[in-house]
C-alpha positions in Angstrom: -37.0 -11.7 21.7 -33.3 -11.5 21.6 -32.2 -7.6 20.6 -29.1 -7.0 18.6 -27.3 -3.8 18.8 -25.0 -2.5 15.8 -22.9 0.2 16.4 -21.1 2.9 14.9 -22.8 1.6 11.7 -21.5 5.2 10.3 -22.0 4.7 6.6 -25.3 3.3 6.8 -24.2 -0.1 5.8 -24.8 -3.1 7.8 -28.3 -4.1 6.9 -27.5 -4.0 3.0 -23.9 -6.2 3.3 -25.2 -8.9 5.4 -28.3 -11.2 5.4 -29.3 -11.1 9.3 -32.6 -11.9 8.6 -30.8 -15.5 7.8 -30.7 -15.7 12.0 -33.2 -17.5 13.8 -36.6 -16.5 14.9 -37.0 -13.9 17.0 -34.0 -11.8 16.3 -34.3 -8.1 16.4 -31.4 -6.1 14.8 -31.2 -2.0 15.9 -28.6 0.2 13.8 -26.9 3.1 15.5 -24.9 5.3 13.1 -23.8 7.9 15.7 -20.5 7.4 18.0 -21.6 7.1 21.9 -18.6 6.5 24.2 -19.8 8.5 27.7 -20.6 5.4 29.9 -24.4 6.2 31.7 -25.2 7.0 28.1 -23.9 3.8 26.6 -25.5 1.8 29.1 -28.4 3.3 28.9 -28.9 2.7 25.0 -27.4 -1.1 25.4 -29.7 -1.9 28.7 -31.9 -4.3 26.9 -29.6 -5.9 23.9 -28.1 -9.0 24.5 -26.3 -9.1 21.8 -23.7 -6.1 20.3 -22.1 -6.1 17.4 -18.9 -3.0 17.7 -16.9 -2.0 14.7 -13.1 -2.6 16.5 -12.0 0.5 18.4 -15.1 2.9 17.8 -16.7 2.2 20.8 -14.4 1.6 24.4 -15.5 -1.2 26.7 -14.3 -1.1 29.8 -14.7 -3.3 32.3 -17.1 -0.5 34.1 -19.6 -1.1 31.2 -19.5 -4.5 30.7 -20.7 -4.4 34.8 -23.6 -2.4 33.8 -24.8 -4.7 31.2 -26.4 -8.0 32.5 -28.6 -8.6 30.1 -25.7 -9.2 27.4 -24.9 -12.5 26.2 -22.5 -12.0 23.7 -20.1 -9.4 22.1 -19.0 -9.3 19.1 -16.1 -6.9 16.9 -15.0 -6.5 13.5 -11.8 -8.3 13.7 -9.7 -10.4 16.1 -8.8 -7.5 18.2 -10.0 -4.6 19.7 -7.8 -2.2 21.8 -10.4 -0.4 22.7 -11.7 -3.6 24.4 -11.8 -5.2 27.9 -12.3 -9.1 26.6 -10.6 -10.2 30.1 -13.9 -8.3 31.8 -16.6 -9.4 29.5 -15.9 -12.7 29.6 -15.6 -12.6 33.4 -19.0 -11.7 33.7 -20.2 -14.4 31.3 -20.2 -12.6 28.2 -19.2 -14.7 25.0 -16.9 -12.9 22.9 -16.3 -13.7 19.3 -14.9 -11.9 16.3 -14.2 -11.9 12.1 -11.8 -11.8 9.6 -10.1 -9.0 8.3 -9.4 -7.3 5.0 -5.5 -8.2 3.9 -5.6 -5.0 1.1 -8.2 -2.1 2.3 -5.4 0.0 4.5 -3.2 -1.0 1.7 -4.9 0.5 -0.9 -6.5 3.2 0.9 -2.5 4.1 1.9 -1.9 4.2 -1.6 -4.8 6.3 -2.5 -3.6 9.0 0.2 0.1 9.6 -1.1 -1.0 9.5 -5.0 -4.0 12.3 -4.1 -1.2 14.2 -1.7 1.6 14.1 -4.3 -0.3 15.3 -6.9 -2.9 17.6 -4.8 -6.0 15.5 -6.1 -8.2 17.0 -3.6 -7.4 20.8 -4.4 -7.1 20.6 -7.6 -10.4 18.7 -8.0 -11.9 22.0 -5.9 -10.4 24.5 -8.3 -11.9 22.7 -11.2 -15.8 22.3 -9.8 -15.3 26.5 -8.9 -14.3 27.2 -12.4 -10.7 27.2 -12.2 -7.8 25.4 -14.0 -4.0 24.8 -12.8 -2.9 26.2 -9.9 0.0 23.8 -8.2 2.0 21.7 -9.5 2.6 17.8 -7.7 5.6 15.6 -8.0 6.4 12.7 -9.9 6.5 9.3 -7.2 9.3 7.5 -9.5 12.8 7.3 -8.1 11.6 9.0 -5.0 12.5 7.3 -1.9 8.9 5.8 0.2 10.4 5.3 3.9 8.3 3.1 6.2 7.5 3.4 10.1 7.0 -0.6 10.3 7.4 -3.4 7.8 4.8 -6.1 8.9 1.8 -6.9 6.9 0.4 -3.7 6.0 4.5 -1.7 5.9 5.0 -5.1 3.7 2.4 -4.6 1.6 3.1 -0.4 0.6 6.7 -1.0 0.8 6.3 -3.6 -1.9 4.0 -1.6 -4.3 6.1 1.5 -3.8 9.5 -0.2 -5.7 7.4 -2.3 -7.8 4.9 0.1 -9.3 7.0 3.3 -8.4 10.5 2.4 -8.7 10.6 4.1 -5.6 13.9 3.3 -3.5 12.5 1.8 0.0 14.4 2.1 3.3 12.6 1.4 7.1 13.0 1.6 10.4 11.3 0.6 13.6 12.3 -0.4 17.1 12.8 -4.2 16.4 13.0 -4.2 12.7 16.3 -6.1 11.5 18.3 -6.3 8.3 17.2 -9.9 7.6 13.1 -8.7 7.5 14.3 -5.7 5.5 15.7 -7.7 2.7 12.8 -10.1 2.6 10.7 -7.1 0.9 13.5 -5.7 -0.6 14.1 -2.7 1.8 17.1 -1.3 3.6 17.4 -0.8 7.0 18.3 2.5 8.7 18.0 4.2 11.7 14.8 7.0 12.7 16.5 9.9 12.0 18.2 8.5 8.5 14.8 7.7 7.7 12.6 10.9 8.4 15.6 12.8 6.5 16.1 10.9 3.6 12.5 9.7 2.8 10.5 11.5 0.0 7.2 9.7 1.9 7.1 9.1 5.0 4.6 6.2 5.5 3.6 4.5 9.4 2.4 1.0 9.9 2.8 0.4 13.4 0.0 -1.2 16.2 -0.3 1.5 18.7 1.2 0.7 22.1 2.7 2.3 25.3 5.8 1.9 23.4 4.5 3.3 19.9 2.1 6.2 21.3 3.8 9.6 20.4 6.4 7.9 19.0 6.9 10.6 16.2 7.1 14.0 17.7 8.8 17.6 16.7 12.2 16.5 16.5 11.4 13.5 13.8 9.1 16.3 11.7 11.9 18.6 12.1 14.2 16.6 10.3 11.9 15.8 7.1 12.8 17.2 4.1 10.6 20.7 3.2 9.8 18.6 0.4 8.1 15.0 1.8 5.2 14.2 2.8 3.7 12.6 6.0 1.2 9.8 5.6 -1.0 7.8 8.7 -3.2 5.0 8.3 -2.3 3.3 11.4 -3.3 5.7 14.4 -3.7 8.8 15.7 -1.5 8.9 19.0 1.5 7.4 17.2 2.1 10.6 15.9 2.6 14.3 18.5 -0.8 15.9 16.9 0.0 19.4 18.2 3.2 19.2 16.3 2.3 17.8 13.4 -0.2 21.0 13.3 2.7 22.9 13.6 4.7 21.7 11.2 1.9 21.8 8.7 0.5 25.3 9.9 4.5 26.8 9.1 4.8 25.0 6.3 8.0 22.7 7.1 7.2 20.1 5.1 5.1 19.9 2.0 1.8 18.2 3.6 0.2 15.6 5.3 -2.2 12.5 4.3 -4.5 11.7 7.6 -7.0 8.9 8.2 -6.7 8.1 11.7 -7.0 11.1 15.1 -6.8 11.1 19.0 -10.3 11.4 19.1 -12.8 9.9 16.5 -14.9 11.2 14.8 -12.1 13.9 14.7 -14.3 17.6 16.4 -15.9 19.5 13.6 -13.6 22.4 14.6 -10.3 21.2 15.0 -7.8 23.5 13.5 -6.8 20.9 11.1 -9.2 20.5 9.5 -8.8 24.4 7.9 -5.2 23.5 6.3 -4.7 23.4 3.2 -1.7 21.2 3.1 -3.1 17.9 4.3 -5.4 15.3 3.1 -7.9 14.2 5.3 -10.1 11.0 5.5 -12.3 9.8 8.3 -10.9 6.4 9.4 -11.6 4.7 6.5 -8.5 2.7 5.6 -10.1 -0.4 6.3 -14.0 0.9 5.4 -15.1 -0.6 1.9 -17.9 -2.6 1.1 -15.6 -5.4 0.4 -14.2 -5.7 4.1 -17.8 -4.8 5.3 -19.5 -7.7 3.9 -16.8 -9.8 5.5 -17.3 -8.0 8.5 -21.1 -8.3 9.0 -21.4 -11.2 7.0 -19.1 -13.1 9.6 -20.8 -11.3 12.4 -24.4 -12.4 11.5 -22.8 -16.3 11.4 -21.0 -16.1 14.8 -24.7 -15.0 15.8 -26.4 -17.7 14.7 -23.1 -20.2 16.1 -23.7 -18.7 19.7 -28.0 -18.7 19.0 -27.3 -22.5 18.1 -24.8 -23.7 21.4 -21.1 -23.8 19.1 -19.6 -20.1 19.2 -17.2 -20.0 16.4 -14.3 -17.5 16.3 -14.0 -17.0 20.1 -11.9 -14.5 21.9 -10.3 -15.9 25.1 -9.7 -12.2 26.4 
């Protein structure tokens, strides 16, 4: 009886937005909701699945596990890519390798959500009123503001385009590669880093994370923010110098911080940022509603039945 293995099913989800028993025969789905990365443990708990199902970059890889598994047939991930990922290995050792389609609007909107709740301090203020309380800070006004975005692909696109035409916010952008021509495509200007950390009112990054893009804003960039802007990160964790972003926050430098994506996920119960007051904090979920979800297992449960029937569809060459 072929096993499949669902992992880092955190929200409980994956049975309810997807109808796997639509798969052949025989077919024997097993949810994990917890996050298991230390190898012999992984290994052990996938030993007898020959098929795995991994939300992208939840779960690493490597090519060490993928020797350890030889009773796997085929891998699949949420998505056409996974970082977190050794394709090239898997599919070395015979392992078929597949993936889905992705949400064009849930890190766009979920972006959105973060600066309106850190502008006008949503989550506080929503405390203070469940304890009894009324007013106690006041948030700022998002019009004529200037919204200044790491990146300008899809998803920098996307924000950078509801920002002036929502907001009437004034959008300017930077990254390593960006050029004027791309810039004016969506309406944006282009400047250099340290124009943009200075002069934005939000601070918004929407880069892939790379050699090149890892710690790529560090003290000096946080330093030049004005006391008044906000930071905001839906893209990932290492793109931004964590210990001095904690800093920043911890002295008060600039007026807070919007986080959905950490180093290490799910982000330690005790991390000290977690006890600020200043920053808005969401656990990875820019791209986690049931929309996306149903694409995501729904699309999962037909590359299943594809590779069960001898025609993979959606196939990652590694």
């Amino acid at each position: 009886m072929p096993r499949i293995a669902i992992l880092d099913d955190y929200a409980n989800a994956a049975l309810d937005l997807a109808d796997w028993k639509s798969l052949p025969a025989g077919f024997e789905t097993v949810v994990f909701n917890d996050n298991l990365v230390e190898h012999d443990a992984l290994v052990a708990r996938l030993a007898d699945f020959e098929v795995v199902c991994a939300m992208r970059e939840r779960t690493p890889f490597p090519a060490a596990v993928f020797e350890r598994l030889p009773k796997l047939k085929l891998f699949i991930t949420s998505g056409m890519r996974n970082k977190s990922v050794d394709f090239a290995a898997a599919i070395k050792r015979g392992v078929v390798c597949c993936g889905t389609a992705t949400s064009g609007t849930s890190t766009t909107e979920h972006t959105w959500a973060l600066i309106l709740a850190t502008a006008r301090h949503v989550p506080h203020d929503v405390q203070v009123m469940k304890q009894g309380g009324w007013q106690t800070r006041m948030g700022f006004d998002l019009a004529g503001k200037t919204l200044g975005c790491v990146g300008l692909g899809r998803l920098g696109s996307a924000v950078a385009k509801i920002g002036a035409s929502a907001f009437g916010m004034k959008v300017i952008a930077w990254s390593e590669n960006l050029t004027a021509e791309r810039c004016a495509e969506v309406g944006a200007e282009l400047v250099s880093k340290d124009e943009l950390f200075a002069r934005s009112d939000v601070v918004t990054i929407h880069l892939l994370l790379s050699d090149r893009t890892t710690g790529l804003i560090g003290a000096k960039d946080l330093a030049g923010m004005k006391p008044s802007a906000i930071l905001v990160n839906t893209s990932r964790g290492p793109i931004v110098d964590e210990t001095a972003l904690l800093e920043t926050l911890k002295a008060g430098r600039i007026r807070g911080a919007a986080i959905d994506v950490f180093s290490k996920e799910p982000l330690p119960a005790d991390d000290p940022i977690r006890k600020l007051d200043n920053v808005v904090l969401t656990p990875h979920i820019g791209y986690s509603s049931e929309d996306t979800y149903r694409l995501f297992y729904g699309q999962m449960v037909e590359d299943i039945a594809a590779w069960a029937g001898g025609a993979p569809i959606r196939a990652i060459d590694g």
